[in-house]
N, CA, C and O atoms as CSV, one atom per row, in Angstrom:
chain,resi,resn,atom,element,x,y,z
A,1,UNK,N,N,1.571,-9.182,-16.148
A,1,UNK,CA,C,2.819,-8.487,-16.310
A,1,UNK,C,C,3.730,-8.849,-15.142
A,1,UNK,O,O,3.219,-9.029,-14.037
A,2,UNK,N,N,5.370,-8.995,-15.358
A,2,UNK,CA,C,5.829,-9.440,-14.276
A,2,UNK,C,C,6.940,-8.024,-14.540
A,2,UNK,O,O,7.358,-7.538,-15.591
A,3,UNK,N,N,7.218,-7.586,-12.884
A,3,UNK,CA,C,8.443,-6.561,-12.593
A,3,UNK,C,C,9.214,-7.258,-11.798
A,3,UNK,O,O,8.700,-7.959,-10.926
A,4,UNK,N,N,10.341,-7.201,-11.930
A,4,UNK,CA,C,11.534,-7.165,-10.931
A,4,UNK,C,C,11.576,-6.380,-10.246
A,4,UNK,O,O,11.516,-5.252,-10.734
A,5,UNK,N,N,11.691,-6.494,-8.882
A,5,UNK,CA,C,12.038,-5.070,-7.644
A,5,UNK,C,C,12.674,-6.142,-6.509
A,5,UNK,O,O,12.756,-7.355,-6.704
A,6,UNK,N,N,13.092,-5.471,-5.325
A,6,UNK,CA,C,13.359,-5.479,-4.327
A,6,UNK,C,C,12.154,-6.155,-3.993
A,6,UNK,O,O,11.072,-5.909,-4.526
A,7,UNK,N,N,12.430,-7.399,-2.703
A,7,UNK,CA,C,11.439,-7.664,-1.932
A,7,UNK,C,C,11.738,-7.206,-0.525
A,7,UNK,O,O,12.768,-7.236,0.149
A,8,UNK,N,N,10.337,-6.711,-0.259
A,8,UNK,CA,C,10.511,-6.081,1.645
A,8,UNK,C,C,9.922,-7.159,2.068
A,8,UNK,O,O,10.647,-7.892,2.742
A,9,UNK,N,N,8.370,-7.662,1.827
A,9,UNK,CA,C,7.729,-8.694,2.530
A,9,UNK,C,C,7.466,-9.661,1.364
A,9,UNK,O,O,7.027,-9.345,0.259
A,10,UNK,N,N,7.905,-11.253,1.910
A,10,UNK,CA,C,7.413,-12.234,0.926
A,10,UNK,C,C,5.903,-12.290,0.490
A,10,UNK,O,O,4.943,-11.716,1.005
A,11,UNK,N,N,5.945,-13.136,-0.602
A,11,UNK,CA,C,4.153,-13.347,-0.831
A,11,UNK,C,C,4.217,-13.769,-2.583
A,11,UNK,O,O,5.131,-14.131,-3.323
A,12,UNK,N,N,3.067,-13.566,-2.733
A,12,UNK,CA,C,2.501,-13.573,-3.939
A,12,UNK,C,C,1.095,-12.910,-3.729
A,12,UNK,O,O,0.517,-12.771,-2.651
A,13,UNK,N,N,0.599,-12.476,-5.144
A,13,UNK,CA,C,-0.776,-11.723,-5.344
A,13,UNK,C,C,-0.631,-11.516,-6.649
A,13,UNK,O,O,0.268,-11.602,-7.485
A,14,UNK,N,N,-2.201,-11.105,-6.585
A,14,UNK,CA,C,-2.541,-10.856,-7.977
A,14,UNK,C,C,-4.089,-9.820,-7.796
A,14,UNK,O,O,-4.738,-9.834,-6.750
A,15,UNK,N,N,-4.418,-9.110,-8.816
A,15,UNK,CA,C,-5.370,-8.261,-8.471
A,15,UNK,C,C,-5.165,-7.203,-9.784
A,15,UNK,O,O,-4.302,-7.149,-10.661
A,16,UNK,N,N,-6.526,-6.285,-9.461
A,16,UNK,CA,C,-6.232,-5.064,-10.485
A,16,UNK,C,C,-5.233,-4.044,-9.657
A,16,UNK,O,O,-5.070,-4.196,-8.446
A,17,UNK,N,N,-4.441,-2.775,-10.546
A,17,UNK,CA,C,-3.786,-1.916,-9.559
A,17,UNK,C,C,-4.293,-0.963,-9.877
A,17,UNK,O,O,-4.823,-0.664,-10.947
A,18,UNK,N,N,-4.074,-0.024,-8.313
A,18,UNK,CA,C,-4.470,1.423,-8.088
A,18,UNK,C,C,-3.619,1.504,-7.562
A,18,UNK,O,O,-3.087,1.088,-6.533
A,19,UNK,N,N,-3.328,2.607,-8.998
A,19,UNK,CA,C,-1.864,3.376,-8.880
A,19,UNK,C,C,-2.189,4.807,-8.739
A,19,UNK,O,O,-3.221,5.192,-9.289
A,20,UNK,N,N,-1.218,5.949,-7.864
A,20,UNK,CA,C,-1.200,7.280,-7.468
A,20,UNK,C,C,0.639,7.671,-7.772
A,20,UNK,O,O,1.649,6.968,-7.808
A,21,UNK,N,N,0.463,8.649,-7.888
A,21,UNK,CA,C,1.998,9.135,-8.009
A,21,UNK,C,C,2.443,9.924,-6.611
A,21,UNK,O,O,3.595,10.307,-6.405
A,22,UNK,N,N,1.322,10.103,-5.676
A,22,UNK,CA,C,1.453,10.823,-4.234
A,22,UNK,C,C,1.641,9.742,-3.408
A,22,UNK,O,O,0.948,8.735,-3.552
A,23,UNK,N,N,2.455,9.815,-2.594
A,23,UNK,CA,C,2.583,9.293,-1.598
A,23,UNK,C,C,1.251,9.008,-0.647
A,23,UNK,O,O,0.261,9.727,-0.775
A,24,UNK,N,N,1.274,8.109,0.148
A,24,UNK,CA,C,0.057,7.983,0.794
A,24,UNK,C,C,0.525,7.844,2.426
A,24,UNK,O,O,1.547,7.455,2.991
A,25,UNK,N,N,-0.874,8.411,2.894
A,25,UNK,CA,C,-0.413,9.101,4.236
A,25,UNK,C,C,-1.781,7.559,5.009
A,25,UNK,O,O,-2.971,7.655,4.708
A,26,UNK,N,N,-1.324,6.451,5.850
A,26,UNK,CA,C,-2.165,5.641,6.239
A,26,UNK,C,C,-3.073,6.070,7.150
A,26,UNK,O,O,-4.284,5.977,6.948
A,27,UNK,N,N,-2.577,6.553,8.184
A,27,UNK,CA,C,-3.120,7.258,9.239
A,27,UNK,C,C,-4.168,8.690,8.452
A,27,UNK,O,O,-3.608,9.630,7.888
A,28,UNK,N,N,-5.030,8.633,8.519
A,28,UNK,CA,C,-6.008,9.904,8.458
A,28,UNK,C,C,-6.496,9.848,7.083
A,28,UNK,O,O,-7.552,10.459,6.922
A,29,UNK,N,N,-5.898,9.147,5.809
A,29,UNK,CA,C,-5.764,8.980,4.743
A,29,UNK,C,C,-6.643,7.784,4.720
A,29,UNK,O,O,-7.830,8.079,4.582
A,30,UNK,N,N,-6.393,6.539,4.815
A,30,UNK,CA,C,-7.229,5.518,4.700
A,30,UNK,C,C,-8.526,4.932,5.512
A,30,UNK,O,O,-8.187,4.382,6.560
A,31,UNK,N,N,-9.755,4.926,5.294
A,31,UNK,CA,C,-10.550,4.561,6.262
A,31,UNK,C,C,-10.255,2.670,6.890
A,31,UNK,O,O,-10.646,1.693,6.251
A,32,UNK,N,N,-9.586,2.605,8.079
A,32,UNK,CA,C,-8.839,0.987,8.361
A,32,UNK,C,C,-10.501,0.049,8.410
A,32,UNK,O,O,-10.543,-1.181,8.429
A,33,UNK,N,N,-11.318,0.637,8.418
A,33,UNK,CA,C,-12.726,-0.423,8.440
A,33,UNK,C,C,-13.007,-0.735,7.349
A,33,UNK,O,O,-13.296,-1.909,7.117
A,34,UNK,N,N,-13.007,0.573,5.984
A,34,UNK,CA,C,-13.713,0.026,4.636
A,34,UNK,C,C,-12.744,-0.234,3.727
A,34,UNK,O,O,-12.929,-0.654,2.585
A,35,UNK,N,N,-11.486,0.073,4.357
A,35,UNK,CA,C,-10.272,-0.001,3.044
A,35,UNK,C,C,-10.198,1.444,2.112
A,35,UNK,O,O,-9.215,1.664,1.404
A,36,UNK,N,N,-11.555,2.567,2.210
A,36,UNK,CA,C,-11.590,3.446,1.157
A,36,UNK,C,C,-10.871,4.492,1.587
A,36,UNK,O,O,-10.981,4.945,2.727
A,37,UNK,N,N,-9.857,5.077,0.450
A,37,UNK,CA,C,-9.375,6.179,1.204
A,37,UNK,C,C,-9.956,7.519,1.185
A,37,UNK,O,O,-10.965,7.737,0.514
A,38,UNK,N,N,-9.530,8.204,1.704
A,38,UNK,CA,C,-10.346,9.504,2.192
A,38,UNK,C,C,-9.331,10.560,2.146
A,38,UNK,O,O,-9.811,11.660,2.418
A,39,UNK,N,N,-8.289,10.566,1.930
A,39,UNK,CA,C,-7.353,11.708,1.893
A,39,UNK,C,C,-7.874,12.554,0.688
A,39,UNK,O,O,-7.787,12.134,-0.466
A,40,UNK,N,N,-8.557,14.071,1.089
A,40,UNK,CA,C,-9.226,14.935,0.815
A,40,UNK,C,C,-7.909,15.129,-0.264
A,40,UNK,O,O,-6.692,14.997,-0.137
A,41,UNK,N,N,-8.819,15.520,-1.404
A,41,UNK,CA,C,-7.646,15.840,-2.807
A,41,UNK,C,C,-6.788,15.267,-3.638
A,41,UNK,O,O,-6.167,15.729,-4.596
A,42,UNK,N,N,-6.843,13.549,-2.871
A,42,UNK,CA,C,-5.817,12.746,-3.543
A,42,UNK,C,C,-6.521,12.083,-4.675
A,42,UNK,O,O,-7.709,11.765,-4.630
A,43,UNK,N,N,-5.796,11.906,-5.610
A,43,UNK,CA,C,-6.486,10.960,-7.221
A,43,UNK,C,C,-6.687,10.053,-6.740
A,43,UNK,O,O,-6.167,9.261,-7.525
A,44,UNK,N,N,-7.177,9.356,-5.792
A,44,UNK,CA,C,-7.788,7.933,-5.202
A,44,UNK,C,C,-8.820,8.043,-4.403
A,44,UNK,O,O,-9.475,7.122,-3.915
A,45,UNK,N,N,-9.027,9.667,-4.211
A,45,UNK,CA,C,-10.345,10.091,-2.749
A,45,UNK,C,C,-11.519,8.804,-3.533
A,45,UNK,O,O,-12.005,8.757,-4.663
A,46,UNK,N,N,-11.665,7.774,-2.195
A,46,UNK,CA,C,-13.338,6.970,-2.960
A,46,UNK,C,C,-13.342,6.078,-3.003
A,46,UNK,O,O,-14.322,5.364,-2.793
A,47,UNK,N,N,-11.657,5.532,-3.452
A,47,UNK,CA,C,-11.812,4.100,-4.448
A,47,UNK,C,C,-11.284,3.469,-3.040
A,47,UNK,O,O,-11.214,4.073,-1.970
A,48,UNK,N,N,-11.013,2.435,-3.232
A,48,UNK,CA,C,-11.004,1.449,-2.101
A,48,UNK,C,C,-10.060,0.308,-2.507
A,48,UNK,O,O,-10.241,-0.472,-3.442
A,49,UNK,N,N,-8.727,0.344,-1.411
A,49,UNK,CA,C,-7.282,-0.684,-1.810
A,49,UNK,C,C,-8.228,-1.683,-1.235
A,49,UNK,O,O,-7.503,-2.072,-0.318
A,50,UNK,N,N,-9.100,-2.239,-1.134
A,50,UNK,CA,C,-8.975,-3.917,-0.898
A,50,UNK,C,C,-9.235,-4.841,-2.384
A,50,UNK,O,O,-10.037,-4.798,-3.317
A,51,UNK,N,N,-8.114,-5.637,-2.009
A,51,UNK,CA,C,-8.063,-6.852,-2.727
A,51,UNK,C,C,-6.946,-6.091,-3.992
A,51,UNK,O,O,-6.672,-6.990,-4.787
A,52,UNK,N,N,-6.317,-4.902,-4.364
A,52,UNK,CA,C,-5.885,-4.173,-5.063
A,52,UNK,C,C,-4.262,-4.372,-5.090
A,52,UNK,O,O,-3.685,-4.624,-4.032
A,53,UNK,N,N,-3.528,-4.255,-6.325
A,53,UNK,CA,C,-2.617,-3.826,-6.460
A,53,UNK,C,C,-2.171,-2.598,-5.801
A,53,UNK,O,O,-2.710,-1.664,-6.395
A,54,UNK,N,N,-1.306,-2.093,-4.682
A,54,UNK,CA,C,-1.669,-0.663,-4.731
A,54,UNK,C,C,-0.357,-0.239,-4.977
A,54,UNK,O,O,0.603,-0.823,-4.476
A,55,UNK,N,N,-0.217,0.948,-5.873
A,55,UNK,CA,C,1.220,1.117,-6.533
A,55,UNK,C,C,0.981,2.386,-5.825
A,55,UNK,O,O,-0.151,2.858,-5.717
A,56,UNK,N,N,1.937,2.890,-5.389
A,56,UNK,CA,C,2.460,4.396,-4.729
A,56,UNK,C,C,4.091,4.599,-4.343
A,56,UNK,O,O,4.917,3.783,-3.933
A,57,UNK,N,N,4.182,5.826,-4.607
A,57,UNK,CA,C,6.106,5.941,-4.532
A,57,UNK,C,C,5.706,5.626,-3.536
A,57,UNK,O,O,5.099,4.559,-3.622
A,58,UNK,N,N,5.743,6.140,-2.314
A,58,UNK,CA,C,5.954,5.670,-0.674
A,58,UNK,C,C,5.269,6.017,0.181
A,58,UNK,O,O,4.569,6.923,-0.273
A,59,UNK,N,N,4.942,5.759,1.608
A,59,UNK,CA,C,4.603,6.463,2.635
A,59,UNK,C,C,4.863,8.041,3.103
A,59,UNK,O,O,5.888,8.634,2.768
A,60,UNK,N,N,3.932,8.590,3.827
A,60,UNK,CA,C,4.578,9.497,3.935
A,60,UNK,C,C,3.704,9.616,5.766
A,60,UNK,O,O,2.521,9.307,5.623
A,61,UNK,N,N,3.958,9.888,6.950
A,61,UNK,CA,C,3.002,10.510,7.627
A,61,UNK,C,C,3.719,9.723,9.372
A,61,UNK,O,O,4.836,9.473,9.826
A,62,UNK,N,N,2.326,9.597,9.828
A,62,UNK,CA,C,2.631,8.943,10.913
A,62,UNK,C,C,3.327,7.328,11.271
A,62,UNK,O,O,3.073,6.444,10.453
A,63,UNK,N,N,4.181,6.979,12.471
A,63,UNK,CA,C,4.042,5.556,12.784
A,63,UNK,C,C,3.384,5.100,12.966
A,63,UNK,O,O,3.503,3.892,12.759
A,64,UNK,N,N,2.380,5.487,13.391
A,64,UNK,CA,C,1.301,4.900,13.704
A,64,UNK,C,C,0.269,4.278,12.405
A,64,UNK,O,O,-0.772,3.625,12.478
A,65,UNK,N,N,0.862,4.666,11.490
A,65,UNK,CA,C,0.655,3.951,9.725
A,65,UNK,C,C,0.774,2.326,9.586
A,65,UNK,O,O,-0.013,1.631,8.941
A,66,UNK,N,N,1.664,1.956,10.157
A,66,UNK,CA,C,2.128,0.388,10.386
A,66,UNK,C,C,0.954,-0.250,10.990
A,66,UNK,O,O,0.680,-1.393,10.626
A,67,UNK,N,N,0.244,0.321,11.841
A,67,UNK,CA,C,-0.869,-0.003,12.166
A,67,UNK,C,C,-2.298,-0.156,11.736
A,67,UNK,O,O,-3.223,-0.950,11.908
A,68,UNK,N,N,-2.072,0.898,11.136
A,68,UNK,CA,C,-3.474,1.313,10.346
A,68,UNK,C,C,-3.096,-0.057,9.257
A,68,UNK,O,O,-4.087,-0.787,9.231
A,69,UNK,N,N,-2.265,-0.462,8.601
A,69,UNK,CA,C,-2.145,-1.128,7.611
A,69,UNK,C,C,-2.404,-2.603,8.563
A,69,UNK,O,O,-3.032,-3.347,7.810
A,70,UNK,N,N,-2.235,-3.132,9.555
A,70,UNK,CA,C,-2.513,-4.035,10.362
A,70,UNK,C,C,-3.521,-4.383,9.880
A,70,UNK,O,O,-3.790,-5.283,9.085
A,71,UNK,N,N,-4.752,-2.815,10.937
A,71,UNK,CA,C,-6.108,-3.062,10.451
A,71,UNK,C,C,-6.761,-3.283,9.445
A,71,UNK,O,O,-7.826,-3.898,9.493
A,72,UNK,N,N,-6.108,-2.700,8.057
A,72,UNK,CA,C,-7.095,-3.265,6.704
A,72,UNK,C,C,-6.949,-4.374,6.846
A,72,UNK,O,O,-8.054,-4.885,7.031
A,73,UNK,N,N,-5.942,-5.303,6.875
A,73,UNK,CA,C,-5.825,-6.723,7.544
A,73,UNK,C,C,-6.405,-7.505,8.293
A,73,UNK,O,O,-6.328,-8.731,8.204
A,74,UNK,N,N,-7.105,-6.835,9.183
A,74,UNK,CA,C,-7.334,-7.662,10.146
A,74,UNK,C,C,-9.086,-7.190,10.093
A,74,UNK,O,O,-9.990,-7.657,10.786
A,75,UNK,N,N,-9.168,-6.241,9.150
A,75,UNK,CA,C,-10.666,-6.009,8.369
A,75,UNK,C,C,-10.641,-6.713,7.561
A,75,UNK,O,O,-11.826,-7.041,7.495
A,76,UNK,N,N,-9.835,-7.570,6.375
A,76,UNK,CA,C,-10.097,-8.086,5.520
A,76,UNK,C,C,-10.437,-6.831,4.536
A,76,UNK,O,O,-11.324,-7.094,3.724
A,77,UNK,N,N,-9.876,-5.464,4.455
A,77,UNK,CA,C,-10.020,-4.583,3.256
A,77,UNK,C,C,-8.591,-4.326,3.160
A,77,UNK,O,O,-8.269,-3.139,3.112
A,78,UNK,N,N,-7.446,-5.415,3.111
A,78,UNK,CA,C,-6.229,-4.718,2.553
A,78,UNK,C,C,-6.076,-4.774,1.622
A,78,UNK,O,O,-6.819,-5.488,0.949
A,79,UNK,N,N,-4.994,-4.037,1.006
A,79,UNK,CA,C,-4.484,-4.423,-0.634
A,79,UNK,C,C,-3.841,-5.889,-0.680
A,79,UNK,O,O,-3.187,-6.455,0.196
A,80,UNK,N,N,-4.114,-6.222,-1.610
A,80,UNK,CA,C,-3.386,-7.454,-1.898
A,80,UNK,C,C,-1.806,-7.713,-1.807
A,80,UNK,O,O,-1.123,-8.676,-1.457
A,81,UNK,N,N,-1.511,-6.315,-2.319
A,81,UNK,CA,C,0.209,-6.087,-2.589
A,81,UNK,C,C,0.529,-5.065,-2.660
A,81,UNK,O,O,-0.332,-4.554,-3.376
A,82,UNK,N,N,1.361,-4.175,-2.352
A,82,UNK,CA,C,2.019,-3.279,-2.482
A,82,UNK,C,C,3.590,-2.945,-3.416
A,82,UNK,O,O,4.547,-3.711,-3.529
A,83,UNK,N,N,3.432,-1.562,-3.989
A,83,UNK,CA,C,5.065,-1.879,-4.845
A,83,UNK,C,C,4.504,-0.331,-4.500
A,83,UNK,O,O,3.450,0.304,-4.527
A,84,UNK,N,N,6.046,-0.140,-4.129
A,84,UNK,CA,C,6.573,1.444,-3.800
A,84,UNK,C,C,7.851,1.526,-5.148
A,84,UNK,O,O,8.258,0.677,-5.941
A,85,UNK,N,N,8.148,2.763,-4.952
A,85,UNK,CA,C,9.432,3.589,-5.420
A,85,UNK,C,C,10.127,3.244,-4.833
A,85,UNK,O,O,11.070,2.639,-5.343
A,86,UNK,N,N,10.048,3.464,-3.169
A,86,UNK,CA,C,11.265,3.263,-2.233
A,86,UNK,C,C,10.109,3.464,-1.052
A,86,UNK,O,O,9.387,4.453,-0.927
A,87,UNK,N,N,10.118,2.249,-0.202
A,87,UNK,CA,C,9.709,2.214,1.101
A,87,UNK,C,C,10.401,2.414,1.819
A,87,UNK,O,O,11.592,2.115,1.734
A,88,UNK,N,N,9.637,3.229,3.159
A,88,UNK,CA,C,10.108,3.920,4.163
A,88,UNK,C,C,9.987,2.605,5.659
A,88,UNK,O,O,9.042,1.817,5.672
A,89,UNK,N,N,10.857,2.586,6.562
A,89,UNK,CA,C,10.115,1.796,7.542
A,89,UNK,C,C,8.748,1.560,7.976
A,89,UNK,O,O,8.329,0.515,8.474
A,90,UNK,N,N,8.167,2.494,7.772
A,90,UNK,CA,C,6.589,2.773,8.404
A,90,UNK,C,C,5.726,1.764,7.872
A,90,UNK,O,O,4.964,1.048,8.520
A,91,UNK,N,N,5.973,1.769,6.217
A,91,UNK,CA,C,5.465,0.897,5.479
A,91,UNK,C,C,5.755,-0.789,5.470
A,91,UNK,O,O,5.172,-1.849,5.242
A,92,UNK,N,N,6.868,-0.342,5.820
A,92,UNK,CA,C,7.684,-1.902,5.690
A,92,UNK,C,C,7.217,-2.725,7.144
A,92,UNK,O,O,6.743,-3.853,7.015
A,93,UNK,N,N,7.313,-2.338,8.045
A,93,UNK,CA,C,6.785,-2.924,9.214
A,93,UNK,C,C,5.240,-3.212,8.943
A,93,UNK,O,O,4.679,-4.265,9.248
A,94,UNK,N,N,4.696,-2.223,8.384
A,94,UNK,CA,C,2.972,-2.666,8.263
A,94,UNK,C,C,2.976,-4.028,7.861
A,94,UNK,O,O,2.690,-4.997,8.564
A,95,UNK,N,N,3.410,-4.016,6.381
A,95,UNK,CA,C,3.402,-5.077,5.366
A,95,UNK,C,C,3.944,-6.721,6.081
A,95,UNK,O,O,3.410,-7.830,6.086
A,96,UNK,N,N,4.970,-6.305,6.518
A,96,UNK,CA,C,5.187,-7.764,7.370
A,96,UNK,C,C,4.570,-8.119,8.225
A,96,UNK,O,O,4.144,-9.274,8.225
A,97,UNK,N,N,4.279,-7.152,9.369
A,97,UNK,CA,C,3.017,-7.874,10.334
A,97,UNK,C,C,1.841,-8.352,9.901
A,97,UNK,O,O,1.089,-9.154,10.454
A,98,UNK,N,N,1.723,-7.714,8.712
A,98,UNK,CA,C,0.451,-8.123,8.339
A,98,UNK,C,C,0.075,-8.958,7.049
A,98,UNK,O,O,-1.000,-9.040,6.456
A,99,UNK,N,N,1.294,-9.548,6.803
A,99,UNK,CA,C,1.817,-10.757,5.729
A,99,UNK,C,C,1.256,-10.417,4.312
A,99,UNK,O,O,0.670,-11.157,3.522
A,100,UNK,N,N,1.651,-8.874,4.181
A,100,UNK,CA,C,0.847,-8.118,2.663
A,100,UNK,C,C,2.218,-7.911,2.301
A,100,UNK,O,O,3.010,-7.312,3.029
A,101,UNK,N,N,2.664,-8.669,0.571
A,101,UNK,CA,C,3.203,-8.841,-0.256
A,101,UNK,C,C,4.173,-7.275,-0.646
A,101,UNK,O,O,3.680,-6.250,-1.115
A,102,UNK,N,N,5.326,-7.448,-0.364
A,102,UNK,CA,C,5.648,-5.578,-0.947
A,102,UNK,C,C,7.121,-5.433,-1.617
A,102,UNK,O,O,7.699,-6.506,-1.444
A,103,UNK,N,N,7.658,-4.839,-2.071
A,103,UNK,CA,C,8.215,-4.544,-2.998
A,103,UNK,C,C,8.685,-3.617,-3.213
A,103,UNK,O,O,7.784,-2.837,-2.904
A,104,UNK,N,N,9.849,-2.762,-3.686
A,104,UNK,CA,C,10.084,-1.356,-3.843
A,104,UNK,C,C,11.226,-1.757,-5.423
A,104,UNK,O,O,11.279,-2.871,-5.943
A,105,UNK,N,N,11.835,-0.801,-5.790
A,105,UNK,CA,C,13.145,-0.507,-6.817
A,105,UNK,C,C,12.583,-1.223,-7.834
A,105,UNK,O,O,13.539,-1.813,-8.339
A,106,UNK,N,N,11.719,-1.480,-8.355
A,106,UNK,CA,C,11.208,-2.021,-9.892
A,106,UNK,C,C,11.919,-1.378,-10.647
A,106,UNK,O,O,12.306,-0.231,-10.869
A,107,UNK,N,N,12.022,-2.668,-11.086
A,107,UNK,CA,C,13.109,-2.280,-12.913
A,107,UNK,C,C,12.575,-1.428,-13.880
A,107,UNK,O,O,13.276,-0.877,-14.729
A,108,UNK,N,N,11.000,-1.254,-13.762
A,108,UNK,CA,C,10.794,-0.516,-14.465
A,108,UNK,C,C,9.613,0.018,-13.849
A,108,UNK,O,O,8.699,-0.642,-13.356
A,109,UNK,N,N,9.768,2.083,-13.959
A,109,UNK,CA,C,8.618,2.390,-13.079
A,109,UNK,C,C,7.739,2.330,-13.448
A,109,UNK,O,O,7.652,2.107,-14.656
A,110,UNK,N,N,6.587,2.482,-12.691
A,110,UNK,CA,C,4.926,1.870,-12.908
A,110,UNK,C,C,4.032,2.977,-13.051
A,110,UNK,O,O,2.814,2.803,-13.100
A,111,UNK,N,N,4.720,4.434,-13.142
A,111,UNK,CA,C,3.698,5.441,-13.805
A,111,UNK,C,C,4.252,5.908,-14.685
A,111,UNK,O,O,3.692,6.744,-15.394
């Protein structure tokens, strides 16, 4: 399937997606060693963004998020790509330092 959106960080990917309609919080939310997230209550508690499409409206939480997204990177458990609703800086800085594919304003939304 191909969408039109906004590009934040160049790339290409491909993968299955895990999609949430909650925002995701990087910091405290994602484990940066296994890729699995852990945010107690969220429809994703378990599953694990590596190698993943990961569709979410946006960030939500600490700066220190840009980082955490480093580390799935630099673990080799990041998502493949990212497509937001509307990215926030937090997100957008992750994604470029860490040369992960991202995207926001799709022509057509994804939940």
């Amino acid at each position: 399937m191909k969408i039109k959106a906004h590009r934040i960080s160049k790339g290409r990917a491909s993968g299955s997606a895990l999609i949430t309609t909650e925002p995701i919080s990087f910091l405290g939310g994602i484990n940066p060693e296994t890729g699995v997230i852990t945010e107690k209550g969220s429809t994703l508690e378990g599953k694990s963004v590596s190698g993943k499409i990961l569709i979410f409206p946006g960030g939500i939480g600490s700066t220190v998020s840009s980082y955490v997204i480093y580390q799935l990177k630099k673990n080799n458990v990041a998502p493949a790509a990212m497509i937001n609703i509307h990215t926030e800086p937090i997100v957008a800085v992750g994604a470029i330092i860490s040369e992960i594919p991202l995207v926001d304003q799709p022509e057509k939304n994804p939940f």
